[in-house]
DODREN-868333 format. One record per residue (C-alpha): x, y, z; residue in one letter; residue number from 0. Coordinates in Angstrom, 2 decimals, decimal comma. Layout:
% DODREN-868333
<rec><xx>X</xx><yy>Y</yy><zz>Z</zz><r>A</r><k>NUM</k></rec>
...
This chain:
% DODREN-868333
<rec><xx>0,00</xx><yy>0,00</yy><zz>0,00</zz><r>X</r><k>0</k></rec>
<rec><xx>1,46</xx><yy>3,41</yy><zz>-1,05</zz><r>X</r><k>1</k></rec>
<rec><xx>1,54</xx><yy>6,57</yy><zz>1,17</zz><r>X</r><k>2</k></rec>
<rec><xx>-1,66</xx><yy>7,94</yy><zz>-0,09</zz><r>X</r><k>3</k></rec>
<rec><xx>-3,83</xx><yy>4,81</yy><zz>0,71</zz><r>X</r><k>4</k></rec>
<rec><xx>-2,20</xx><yy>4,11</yy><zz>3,74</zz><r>X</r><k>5</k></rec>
<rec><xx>-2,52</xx><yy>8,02</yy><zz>4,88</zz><r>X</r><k>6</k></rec>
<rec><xx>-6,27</xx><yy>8,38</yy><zz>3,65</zz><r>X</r><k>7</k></rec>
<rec><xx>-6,88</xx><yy>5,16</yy><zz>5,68</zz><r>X</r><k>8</k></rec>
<rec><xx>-5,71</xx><yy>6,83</yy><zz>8,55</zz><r>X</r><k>9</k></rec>
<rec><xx>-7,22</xx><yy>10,33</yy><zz>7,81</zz><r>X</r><k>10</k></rec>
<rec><xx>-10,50</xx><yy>9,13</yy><zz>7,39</zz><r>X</r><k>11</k></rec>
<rec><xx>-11,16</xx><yy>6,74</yy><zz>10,29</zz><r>X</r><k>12</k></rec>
<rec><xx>-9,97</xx><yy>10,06</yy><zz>12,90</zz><r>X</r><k>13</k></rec>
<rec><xx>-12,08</xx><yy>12,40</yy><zz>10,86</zz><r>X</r><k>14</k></rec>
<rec><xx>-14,84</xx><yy>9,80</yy><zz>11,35</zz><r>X</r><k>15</k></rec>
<rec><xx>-14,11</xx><yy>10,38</yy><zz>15,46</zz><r>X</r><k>16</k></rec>
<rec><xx>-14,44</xx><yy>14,43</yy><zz>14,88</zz><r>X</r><k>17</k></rec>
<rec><xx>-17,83</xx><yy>14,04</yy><zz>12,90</zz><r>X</r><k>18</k></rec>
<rec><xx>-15,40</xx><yy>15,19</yy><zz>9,46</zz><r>X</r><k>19</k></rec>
<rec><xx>-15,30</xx><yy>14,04</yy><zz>5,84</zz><r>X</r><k>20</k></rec>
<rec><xx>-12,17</xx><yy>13,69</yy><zz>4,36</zz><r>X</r><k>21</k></rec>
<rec><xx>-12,20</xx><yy>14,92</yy><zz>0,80</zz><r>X</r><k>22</k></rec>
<rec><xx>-9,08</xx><yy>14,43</yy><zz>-0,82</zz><r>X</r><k>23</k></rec>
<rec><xx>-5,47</xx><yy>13,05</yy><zz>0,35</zz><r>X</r><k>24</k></rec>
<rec><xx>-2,09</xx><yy>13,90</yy><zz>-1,58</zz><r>X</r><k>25</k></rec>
<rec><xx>1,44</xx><yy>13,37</yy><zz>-1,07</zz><r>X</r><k>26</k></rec>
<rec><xx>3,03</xx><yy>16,94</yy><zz>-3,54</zz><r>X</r><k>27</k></rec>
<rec><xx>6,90</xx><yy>17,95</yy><zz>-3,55</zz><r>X</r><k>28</k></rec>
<rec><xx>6,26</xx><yy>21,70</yy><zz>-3,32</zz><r>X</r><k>29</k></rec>
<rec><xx>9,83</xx><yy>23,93</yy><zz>-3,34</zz><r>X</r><k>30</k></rec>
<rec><xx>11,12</xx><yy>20,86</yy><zz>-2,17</zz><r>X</r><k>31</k></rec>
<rec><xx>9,26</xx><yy>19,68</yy><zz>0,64</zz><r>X</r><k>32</k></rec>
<rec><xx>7,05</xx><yy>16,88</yy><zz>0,86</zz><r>X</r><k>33</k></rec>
<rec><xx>3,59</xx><yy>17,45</yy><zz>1,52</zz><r>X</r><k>34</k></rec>
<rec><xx>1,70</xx><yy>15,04</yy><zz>2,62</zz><r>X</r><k>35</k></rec>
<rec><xx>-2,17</xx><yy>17,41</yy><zz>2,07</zz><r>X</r><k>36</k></rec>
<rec><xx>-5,16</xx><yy>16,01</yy><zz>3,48</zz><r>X</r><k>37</k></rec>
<rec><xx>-8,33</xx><yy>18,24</yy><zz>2,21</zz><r>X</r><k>38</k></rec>
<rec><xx>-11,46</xx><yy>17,76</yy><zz>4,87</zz><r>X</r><k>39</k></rec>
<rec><xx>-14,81</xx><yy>19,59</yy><zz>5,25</zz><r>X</r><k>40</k></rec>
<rec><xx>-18,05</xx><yy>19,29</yy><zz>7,03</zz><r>X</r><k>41</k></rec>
<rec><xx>-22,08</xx><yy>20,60</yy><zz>7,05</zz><r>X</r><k>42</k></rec>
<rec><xx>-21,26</xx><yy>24,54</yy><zz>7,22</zz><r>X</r><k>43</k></rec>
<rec><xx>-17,98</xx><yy>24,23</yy><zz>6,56</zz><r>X</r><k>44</k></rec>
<rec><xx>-14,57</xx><yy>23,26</yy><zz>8,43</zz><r>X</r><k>45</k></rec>
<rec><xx>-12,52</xx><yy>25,86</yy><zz>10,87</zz><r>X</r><k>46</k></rec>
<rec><xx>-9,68</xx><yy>26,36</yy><zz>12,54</zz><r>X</r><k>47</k></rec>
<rec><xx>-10,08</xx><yy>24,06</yy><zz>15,00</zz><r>X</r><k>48</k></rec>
<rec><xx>-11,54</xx><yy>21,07</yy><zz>13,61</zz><r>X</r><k>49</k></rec>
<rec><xx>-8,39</xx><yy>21,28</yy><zz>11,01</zz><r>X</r><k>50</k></rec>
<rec><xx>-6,79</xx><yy>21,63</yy><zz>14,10</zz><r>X</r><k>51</k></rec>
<rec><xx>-8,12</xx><yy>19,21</yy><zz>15,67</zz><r>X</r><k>52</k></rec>
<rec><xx>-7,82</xx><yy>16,89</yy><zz>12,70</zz><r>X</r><k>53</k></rec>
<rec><xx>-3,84</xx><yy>17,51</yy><zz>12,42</zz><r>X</r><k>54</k></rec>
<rec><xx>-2,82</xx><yy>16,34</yy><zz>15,74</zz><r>X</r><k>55</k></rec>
<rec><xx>-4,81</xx><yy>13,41</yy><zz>15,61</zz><r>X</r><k>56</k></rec>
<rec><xx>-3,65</xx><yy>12,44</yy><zz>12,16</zz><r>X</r><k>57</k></rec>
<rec><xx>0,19</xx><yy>13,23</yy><zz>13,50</zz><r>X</r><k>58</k></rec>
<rec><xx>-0,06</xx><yy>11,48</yy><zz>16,12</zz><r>X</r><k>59</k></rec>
<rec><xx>-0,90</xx><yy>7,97</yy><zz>14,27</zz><r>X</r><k>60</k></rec>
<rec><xx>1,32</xx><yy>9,00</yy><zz>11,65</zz><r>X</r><k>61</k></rec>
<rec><xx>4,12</xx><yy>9,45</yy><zz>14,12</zz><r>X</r><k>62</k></rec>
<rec><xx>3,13</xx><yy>5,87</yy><zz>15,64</zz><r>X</r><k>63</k></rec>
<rec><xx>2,96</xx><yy>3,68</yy><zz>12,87</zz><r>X</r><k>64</k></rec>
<rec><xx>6,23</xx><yy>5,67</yy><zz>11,13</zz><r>X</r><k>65</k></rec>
<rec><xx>5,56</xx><yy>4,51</yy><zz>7,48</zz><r>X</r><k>66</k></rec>
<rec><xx>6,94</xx><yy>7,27</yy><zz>5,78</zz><r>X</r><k>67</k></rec>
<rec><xx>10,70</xx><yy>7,42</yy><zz>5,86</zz><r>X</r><k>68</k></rec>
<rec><xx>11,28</xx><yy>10,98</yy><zz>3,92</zz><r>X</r><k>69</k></rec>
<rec><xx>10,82</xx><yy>14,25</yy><zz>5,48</zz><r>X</r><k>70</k></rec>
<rec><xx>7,58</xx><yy>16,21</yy><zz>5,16</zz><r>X</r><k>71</k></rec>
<rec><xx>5,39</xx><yy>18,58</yy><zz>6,44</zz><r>X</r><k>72</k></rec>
<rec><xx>1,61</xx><yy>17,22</yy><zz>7,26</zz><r>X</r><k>73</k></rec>
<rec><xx>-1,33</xx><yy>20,11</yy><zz>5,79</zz><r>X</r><k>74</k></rec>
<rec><xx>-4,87</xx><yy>19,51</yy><zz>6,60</zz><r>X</r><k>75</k></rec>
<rec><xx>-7,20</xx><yy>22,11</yy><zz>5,38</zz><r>X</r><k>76</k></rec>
<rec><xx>-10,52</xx><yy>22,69</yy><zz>3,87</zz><r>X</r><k>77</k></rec>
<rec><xx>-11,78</xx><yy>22,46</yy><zz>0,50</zz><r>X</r><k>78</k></rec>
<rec><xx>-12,09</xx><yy>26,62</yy><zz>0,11</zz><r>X</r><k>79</k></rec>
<rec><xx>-14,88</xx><yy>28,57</yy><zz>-0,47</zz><r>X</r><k>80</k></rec>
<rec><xx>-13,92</xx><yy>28,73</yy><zz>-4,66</zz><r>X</r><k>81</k></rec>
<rec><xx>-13,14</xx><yy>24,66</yy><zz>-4,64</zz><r>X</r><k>82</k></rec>
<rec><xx>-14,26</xx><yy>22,60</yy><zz>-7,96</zz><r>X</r><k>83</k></rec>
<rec><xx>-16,57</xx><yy>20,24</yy><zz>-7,94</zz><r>X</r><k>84</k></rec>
<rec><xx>-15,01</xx><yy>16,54</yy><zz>-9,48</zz><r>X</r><k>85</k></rec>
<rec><xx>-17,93</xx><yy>14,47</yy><zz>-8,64</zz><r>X</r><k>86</k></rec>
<rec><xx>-21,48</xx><yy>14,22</yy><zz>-9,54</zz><r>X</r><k>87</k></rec>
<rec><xx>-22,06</xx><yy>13,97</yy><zz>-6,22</zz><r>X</r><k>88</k></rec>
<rec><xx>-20,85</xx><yy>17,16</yy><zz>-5,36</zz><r>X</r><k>89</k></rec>
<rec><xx>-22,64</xx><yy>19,25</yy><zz>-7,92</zz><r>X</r><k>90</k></rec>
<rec><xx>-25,71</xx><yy>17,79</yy><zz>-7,12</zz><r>X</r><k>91</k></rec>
<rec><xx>-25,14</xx><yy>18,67</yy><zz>-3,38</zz><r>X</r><k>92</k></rec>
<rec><xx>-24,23</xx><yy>22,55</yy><zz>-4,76</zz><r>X</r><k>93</k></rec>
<rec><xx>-27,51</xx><yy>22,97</yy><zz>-5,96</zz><r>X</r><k>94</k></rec>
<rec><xx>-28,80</xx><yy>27,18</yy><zz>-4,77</zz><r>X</r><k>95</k></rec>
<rec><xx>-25,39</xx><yy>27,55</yy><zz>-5,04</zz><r>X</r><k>96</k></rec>
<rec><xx>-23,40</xx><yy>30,22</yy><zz>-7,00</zz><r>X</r><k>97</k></rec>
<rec><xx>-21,37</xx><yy>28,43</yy><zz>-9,39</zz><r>X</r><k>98</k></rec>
<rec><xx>-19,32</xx><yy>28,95</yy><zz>-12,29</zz><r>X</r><k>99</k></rec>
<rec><xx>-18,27</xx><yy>27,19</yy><zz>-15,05</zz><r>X</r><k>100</k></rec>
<rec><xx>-16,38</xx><yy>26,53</yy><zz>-18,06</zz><r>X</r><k>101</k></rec>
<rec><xx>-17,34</xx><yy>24,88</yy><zz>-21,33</zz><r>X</r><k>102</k></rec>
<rec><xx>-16,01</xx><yy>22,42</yy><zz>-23,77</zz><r>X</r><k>103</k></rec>
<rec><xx>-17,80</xx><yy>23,67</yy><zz>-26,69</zz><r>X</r><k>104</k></rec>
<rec><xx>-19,55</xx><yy>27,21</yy><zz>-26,80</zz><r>X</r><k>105</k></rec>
<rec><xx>-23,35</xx><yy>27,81</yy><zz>-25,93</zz><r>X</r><k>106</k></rec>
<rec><xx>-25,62</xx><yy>30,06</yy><zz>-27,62</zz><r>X</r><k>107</k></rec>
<rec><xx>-27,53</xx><yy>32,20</yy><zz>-24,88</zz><r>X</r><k>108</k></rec>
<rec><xx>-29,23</xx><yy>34,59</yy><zz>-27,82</zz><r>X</r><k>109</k></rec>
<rec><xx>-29,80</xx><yy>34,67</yy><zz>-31,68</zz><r>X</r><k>110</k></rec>
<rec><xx>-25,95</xx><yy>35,85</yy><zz>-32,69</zz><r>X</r><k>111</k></rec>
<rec><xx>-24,13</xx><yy>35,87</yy><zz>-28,67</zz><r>X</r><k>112</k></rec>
<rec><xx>-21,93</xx><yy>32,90</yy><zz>-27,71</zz><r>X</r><k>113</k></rec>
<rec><xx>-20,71</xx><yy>32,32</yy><zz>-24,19</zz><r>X</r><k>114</k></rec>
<rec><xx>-17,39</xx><yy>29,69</yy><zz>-22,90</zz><r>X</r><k>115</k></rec>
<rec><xx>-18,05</xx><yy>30,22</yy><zz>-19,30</zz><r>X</r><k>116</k></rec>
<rec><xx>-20,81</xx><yy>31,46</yy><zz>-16,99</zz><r>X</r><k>117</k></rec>
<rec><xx>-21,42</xx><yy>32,36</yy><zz>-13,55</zz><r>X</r><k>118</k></rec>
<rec><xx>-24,89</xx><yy>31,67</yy><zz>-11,91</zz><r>X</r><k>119</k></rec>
<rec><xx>-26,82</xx><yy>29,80</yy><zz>-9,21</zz><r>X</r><k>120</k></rec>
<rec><xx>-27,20</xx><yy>26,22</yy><zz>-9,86</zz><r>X</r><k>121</k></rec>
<rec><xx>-30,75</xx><yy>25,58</yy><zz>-9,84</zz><r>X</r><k>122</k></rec>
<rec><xx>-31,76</xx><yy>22,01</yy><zz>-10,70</zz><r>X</r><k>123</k></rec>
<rec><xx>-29,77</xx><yy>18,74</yy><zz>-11,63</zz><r>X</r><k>124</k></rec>
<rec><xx>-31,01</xx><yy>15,64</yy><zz>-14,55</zz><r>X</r><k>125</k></rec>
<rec><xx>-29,40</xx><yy>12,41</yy><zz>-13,40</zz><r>X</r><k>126</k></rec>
<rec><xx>-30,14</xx><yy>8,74</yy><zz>-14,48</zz><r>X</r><k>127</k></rec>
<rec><xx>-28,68</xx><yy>5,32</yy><zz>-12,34</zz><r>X</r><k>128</k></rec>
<rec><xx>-26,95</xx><yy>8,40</yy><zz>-9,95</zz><r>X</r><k>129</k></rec>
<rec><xx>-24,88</xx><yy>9,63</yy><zz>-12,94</zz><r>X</r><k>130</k></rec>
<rec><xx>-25,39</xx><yy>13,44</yy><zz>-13,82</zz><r>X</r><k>131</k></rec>
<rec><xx>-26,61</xx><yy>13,90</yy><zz>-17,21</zz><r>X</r><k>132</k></rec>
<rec><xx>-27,13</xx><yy>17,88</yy><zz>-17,15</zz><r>X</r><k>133</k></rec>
<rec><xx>-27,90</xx><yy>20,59</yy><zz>-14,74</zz><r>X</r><k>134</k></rec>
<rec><xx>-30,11</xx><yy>24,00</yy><zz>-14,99</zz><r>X</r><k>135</k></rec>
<rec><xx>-27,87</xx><yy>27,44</yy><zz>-14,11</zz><r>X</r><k>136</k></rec>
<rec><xx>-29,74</xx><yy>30,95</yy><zz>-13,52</zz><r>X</r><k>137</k></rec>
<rec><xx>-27,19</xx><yy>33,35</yy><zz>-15,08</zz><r>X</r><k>138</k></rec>
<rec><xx>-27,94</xx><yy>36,99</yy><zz>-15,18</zz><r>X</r><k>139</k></rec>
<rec><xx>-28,13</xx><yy>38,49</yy><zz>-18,87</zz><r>X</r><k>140</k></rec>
<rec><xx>-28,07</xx><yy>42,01</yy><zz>-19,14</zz><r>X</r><k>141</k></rec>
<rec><xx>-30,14</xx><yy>42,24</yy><zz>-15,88</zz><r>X</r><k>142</k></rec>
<rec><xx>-32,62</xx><yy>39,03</yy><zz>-17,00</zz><r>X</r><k>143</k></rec>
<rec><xx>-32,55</xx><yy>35,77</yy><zz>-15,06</zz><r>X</r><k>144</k></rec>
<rec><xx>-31,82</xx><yy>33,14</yy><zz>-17,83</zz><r>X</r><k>145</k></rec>
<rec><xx>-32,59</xx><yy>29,16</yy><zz>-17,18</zz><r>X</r><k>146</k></rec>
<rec><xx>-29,44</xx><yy>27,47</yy><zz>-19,33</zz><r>X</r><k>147</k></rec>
<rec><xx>-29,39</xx><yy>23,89</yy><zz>-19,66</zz><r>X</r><k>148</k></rec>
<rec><xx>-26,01</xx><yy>22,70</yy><zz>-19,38</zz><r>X</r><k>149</k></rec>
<rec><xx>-24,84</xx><yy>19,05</yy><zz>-20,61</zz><r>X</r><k>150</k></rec>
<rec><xx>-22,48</xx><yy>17,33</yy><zz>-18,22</zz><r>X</r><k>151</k></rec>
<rec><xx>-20,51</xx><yy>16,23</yy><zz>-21,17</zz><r>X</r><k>152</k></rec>
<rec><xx>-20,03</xx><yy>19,82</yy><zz>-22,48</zz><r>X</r><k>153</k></rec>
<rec><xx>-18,57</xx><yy>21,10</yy><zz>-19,03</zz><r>X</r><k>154</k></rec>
<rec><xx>-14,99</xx><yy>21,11</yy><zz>-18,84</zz><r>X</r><k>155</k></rec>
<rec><xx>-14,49</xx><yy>22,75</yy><zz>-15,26</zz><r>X</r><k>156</k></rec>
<rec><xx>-17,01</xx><yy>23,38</yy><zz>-12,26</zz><r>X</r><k>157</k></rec>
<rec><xx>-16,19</xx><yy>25,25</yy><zz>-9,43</zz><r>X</r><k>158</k></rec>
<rec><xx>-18,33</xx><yy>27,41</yy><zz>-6,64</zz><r>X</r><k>159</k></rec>
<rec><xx>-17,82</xx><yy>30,88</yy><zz>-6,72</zz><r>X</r><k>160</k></rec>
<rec><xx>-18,30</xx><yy>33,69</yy><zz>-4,50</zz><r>X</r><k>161</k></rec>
<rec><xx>-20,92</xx><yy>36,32</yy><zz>-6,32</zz><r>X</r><k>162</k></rec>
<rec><xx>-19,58</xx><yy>40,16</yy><zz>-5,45</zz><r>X</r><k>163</k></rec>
């Protein structure tokens, strides 16, 4: 079993104990360190102290069962309030939320206007057997609320967003 596996394994079973999720586990040679990131969140979002919280449990059973004989620095941290959403899943859970998005292949929003990208509040997902198929975005056109139907196959990156 490789650092990652062995890590998540670890990460997830004392996230479990602080009522966390653990989204994402990496082991990254930043500037020359090792970093050995562990990416968790919760309902309503993760602070300071459950990351915290999370770190010195997570060090301490790394420091115990020693598997990892190179030098690095442990991160745990949240998601962020811009982080992309990978799985269906996670879209469908971002639904009322401000999102934005980038296309594969350009949609027409008018007659003769073409858009790449949008920014809106994700209003509605289409799914069959749990696997997205498209999703409905508000945008705001020239002060009118527009319902666009986006295809999950034409969507190249979704993130949320934070609306200003």
């Amino acid at each position: 079993m490789d650092i990652v596996s062995k890590a998540k394994a670890i990460a997830i079973k004392e996230a479990e104990k602080l009522n966390l999720i653990i989204e994402e586990v990496e082991w990254v040679k930043e500037s020359d360190y090792n970093i050995l990131r562990i990416i968790a969140d919760k309902d309503g979002g993760l602070d300071i102290n459950d990351a915290t919280n999370l770190n010195e449990r997570i060090s301490e059973v790394l420091d115990q069962e020693d598997f990892i004989s190179d030098e690095y620095m442990l991160e745990v941290s949240s998601p962020g309030a811009e982080r992309e959403l990978k799985q269906d899943s996670e879209i469908a859970a971002a639904i009322d939320e401000y999102v934005h998005i980038d296309f594969i292949n350009p949609i027409m929003i008018t007659k003769d206007a073409k858009i790449l990208d949008c920014e809106g509040y994700l209003s509605s997902v289409s799914k069959e057997d749990e696997k997205l198929l498209s999703m409905t975005v508000n945008i705001n056109i020239k002060g009118r609320i527009k319902k666009l139907e986006i295809e999950k196959q034409n969507i190249k990156f979704i993130r949320k967003a934070i609306k200003f």
